[in-house]
MILORO-255471 format. One record per residue (C-alpha): residue in three letters; x, y, z; residue number from 1. Coordinates in Angstrom, 1 decimal. Each point is the difference from the previous one (the first is absolute). Layout:
+-----+--------+--------+--------+-----+
: res :      X :      Y :      Z :   n :
+-----+--------+--------+--------+-----+
: ALA :      X :      Y :      Z : NUM :
...
+-----+--------+--------+--------+-----+
end
This chain:
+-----+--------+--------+--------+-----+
: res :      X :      Y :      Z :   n :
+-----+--------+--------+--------+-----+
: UNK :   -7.1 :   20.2 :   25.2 :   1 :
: UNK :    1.5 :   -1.6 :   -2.7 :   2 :
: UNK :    3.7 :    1.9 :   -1.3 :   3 :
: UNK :   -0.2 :    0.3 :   -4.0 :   4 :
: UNK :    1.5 :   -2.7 :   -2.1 :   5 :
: UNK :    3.7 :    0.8 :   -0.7 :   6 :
: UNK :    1.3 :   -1.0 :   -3.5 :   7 :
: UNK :    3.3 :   -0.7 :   -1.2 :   8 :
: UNK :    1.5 :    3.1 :   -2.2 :   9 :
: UNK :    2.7 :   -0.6 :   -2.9 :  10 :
: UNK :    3.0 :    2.3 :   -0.1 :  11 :
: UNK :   -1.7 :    1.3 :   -2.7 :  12 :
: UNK :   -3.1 :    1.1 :    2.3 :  13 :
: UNK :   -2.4 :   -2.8 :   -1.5 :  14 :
: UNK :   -2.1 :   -2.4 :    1.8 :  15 :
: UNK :    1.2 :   -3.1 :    0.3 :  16 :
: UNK :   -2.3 :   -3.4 :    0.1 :  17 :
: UNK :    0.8 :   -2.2 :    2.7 :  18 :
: UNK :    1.1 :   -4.0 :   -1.1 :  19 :
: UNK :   -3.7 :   -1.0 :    1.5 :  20 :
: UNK :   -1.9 :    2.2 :   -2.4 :  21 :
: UNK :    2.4 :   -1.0 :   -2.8 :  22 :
: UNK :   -1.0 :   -4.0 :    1.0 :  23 :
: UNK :   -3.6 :    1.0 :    0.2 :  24 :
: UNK :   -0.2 :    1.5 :   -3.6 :  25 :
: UNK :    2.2 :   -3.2 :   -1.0 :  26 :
: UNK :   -3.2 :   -2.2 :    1.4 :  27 :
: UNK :   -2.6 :    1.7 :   -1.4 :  28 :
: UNK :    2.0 :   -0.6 :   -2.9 :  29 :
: UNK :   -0.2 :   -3.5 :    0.2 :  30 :
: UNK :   -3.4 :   -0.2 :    0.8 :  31 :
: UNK :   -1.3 :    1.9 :   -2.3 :  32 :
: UNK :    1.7 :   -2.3 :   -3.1 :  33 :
: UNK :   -0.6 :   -3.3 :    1.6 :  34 :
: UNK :   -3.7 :    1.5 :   -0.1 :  35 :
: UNK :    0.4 :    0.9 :   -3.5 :  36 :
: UNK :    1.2 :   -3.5 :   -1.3 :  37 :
: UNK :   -3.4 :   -1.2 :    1.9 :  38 :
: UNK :    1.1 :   -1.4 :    3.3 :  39 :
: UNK :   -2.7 :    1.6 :    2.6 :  40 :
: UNK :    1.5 :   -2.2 :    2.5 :  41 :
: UNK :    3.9 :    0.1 :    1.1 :  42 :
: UNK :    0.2 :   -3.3 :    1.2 :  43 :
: UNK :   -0.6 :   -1.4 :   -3.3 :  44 :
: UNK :    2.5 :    2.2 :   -2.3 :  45 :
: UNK :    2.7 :   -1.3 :    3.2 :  46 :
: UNK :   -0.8 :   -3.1 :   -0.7 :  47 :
: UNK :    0.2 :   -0.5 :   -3.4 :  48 :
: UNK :    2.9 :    2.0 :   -0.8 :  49 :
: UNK :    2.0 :   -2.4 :    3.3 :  50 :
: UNK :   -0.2 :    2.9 :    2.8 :  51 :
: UNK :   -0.4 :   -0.1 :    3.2 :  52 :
: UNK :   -3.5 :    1.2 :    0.7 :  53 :
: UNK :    0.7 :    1.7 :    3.2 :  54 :
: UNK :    3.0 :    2.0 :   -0.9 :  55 :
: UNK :   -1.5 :    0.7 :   -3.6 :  56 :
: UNK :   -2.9 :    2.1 :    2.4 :  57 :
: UNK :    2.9 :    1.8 :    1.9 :  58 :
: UNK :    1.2 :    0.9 :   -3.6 :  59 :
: UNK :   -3.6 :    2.0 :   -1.0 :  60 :
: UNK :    0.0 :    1.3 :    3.6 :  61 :
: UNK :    3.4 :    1.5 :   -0.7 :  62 :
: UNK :    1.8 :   -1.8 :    2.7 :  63 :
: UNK :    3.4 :   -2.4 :    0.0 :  64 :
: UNK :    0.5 :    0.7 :   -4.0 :  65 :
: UNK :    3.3 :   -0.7 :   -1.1 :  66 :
: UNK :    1.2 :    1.1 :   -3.7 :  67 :
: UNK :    0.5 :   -3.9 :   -1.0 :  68 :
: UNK :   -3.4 :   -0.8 :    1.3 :  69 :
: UNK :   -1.7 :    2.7 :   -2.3 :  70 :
: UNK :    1.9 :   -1.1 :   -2.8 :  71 :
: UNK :   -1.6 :   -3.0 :    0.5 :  72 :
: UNK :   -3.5 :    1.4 :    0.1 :  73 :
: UNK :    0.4 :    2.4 :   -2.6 :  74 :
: UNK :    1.1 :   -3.0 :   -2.2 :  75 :
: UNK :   -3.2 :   -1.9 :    1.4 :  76 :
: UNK :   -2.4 :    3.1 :   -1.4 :  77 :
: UNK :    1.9 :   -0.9 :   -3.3 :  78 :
: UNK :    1.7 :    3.3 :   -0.5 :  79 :
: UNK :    3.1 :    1.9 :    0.4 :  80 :
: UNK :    1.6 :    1.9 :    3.0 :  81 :
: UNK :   -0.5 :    3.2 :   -2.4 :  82 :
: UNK :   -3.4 :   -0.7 :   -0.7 :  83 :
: UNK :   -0.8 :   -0.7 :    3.5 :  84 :
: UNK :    1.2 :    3.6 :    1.1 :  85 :
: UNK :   -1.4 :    1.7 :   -3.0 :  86 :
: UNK :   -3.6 :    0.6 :    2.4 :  87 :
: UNK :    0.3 :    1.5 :    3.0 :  88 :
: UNK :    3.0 :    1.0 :    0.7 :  89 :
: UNK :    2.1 :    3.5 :    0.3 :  90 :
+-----+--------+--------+--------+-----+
end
């Protein structure tokens, strides 16, 4: 029998995400406007904005995404850090 998921609770008595849902959303994110600017294919928006391919799909998986690497990104989507969280987040 699987025990019931546990979830962090604020001092306030609020749920609390945990960091991996937070880099999840921050994927979809990504995805989601590097479809928009008409890149169906990850590999190419990587390589034509100079990143690496394989750690630019750890980046819409959520995984391994440092704050200076999505800078990087959301400057490649051609937008700003406050557009980029505008969608999608809490």
């Amino acid at each position: 029998m699987k025990s019931p998921e546990k979830k962090a609770i604020s001092k306030k008595g609020q749920s609390k995400k945990s960091p991996n849902k937070d880099l999840e959303t921050l994927g979809k994110r990504i995805k989601e406007l590097r479809i928009k600017k008409g890149y169906t294919n990850y590999e190419y928006f990587a390589y034509e904005h100079d990143i690496p391919r394989a750690q630019y799909g750890r980046y819409e998986k959520g995984e391994d995404l440092r704050y200076t690497n999505l800078v990087r990104v959301v400057s490649a989507l051609g937008i700003s850090l406050k557009e980029f969280f505008s969608e999608g987040f809490d």
